[in-house]
C-alpha positions as a printed Julia matrix, in Angstrom:
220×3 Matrix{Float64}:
   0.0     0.0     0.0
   0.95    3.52   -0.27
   0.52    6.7     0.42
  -1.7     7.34   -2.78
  -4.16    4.83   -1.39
  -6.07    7.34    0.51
  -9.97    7.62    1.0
 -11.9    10.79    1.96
 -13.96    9.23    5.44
 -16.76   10.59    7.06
 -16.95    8.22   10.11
 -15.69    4.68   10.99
 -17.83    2.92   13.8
 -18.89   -0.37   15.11
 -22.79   -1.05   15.57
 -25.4    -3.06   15.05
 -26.29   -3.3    10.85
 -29.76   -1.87   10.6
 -30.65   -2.69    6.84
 -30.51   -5.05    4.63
 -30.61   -9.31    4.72
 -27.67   -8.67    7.45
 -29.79   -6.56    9.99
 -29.41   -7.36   13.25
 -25.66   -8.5    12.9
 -22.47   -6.82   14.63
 -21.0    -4.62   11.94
 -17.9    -2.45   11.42
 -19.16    0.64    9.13
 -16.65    2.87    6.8
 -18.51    5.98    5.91
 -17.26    7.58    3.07
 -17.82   11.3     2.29
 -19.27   12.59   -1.14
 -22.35   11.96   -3.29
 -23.52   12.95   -6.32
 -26.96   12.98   -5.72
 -29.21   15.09   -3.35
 -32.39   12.53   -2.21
 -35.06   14.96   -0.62
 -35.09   12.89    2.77
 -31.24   11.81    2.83
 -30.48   11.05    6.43
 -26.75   11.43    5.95
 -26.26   15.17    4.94
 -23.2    15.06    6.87
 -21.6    12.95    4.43
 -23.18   14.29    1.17
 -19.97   16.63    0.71
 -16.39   17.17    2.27
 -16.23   19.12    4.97
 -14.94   19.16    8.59
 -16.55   16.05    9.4
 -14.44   14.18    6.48
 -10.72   13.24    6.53
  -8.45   11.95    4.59
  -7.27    8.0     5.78
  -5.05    5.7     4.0
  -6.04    2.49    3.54
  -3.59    1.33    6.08
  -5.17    3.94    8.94
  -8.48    2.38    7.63
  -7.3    -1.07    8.04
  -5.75   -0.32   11.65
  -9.28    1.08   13.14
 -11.49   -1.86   11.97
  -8.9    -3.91   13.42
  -9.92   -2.61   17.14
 -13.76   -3.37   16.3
 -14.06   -7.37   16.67
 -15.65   -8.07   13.76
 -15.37   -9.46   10.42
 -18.41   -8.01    9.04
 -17.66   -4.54    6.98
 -20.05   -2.1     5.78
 -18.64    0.66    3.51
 -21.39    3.28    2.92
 -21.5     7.08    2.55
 -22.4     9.34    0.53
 -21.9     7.25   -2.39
 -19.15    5.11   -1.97
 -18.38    4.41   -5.71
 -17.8     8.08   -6.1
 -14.65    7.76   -5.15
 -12.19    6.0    -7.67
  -9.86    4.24   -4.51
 -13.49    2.66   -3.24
 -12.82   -0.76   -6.1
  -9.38   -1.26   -4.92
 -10.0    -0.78   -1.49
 -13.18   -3.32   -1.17
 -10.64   -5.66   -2.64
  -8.09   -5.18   -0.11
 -10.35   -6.21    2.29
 -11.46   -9.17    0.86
  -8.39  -10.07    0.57
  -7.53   -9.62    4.32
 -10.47  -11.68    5.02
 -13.91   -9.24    5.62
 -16.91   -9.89    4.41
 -18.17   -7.21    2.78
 -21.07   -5.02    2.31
 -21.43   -2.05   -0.34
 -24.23    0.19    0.12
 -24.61    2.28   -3.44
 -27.24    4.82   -4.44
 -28.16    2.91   -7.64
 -26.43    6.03   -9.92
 -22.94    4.49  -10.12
 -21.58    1.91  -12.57
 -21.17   -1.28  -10.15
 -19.81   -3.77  -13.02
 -16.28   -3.32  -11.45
 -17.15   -4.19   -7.74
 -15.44   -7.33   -6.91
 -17.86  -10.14   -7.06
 -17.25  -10.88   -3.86
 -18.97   -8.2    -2.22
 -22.77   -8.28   -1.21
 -24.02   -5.11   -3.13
 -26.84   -3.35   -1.63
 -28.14   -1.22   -4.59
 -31.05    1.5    -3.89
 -33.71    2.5    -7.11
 -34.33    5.71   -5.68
 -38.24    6.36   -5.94
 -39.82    9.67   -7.08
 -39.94   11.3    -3.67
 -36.63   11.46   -3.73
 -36.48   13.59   -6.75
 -33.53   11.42   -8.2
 -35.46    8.58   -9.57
 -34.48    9.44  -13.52
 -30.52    9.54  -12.3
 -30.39    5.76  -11.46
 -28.55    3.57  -13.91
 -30.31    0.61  -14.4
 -27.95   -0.79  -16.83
 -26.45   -2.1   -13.07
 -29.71   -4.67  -12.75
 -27.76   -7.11  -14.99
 -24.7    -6.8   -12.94
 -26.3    -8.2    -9.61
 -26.07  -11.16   -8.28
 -28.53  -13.71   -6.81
 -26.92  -13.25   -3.48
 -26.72   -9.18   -3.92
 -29.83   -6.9    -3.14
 -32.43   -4.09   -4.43
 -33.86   -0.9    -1.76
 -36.63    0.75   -2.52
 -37.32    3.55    0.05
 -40.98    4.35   -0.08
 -41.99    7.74    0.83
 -45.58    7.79   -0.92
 -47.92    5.39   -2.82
 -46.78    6.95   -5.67
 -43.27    5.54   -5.0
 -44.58    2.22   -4.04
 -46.5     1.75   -7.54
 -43.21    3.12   -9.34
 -41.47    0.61   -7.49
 -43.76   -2.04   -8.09
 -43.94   -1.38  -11.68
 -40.04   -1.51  -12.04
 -39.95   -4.89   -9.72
 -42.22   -6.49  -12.78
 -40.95   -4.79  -16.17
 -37.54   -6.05  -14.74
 -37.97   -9.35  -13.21
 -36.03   -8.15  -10.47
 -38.29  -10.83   -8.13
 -36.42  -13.63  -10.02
 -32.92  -11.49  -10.51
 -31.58  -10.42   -6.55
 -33.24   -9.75   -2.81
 -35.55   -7.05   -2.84
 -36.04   -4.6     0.02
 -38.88   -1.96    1.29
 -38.12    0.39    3.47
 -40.13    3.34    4.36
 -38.99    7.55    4.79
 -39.22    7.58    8.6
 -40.96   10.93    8.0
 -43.16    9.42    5.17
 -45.55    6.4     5.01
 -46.21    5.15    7.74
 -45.04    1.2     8.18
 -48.53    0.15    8.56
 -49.71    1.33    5.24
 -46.29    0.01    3.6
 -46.71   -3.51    5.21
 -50.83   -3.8     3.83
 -49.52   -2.39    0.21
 -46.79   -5.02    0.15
 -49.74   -7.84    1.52
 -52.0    -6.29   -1.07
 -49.45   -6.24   -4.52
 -48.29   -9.87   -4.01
 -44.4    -8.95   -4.19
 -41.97  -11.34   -2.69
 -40.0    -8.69   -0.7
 -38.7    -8.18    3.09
 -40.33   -5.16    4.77
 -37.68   -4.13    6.87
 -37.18   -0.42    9.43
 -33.99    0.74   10.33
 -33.09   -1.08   13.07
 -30.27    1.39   14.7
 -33.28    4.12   14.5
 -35.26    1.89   16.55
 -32.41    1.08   18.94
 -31.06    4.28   19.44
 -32.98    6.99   18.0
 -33.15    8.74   14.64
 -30.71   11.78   15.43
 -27.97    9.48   16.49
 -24.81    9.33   14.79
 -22.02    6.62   14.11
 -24.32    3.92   15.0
């Protein structure tokens, strides 16, 4: 490694993974700072640009403070994590030193050169989010059967779009899918009867952390 192996990092932290097929599990969480997009109900703004909360770690200083959390489960998240060019070579570094590893992606970046090792977590942003016509979808045919879809549902609106992509896509038959509502949007009730209702085979999950520790709680 050298010096040139450098990512900009928002936070590093050890917690419980809310989301996805791994909730509930001890997780070690890189946070990486930037994104190219601007979702209406982002719950990250602190790591949408660089700023005082974001530093500069090589992959080594990276490497030395998941080594203090004791586990062998990685998340790396943002921002967008793909918006950075050292992201690729550093989820392969940690394969290679053993992690299993998550990637959570906003759907917008080109994921064909993720190693194939990693378990992608891939949002389709919905139209509440105003960035539903940015997502590349040219990415559904570079998931794996293992790898998963969010949808976060802020309206019925979104839920139909969602729907509506789910079919015209196979994406049932293609990867995991995921609902998840805007904590300040549908409520879970209404998300869990239209999910009953449409006949989609997909896990209803909340954010678990939120639950746990509250919504205005950072690093966990």
């Amino acid at each position: 490694m050298t010096d040139a192996q450098s990512l900009n990092v928002t936070e590093i932290f050890y917690s419980i993974q809310g989301e996805s097929l791994f909730a509930g599990y001890p997780c070690a969480f890189v946070r990486l700072s930037g994104c190219p997009l601007r979702c209406k109900w982002c719950d990250t703004l602190h790591a949408q640009e660089e700023s005082q909360d974001s530093k500069k770690m090589t992959f080594s200083e990276v490497l030395s403070t998941l080594r203090t959390f004791n586990s062998k489960l990685v998340e790396v998240t943002g921002g967008e994590p793909l918006a950075q060019q050292m992201t690729i070579p550093f989820l392969k570094l940690l394969i290679n030193t053993g992690y299993r590893v998550l990637l959570e992606t906003n759907g917008a970046e080109d994921i064909a050169f993720v190693p194939i090792e990693v378990h992608v977590v891939m949002d389709i942003k919905c139209p509440s989010s105003g960035m539903h016509e940015r997502m590349n979808l040219a990415n559904i045919v570079q998931l794996k059967r293992t790898d998963e879809i969010k949808f976060v549902i802020g309206s019925h609106d979104d839920f139909t779009y969602a729907v509506k992509l789910i079919k015209k896509h196979s994406l049932q038959e293609r990867c995991s899918l995921v609902f998840s509502p805007v904590s300040s949007g549908l409520p879970l009730e209404e998300l869990a009867s239209l999910l009953l209702r449409s006949g989609v085979y997909a896990r209803l999950q909340v954010q678990l952390h939120k639950v746990i520790w509250g919504s205005d709680c950072r690093g966990v």
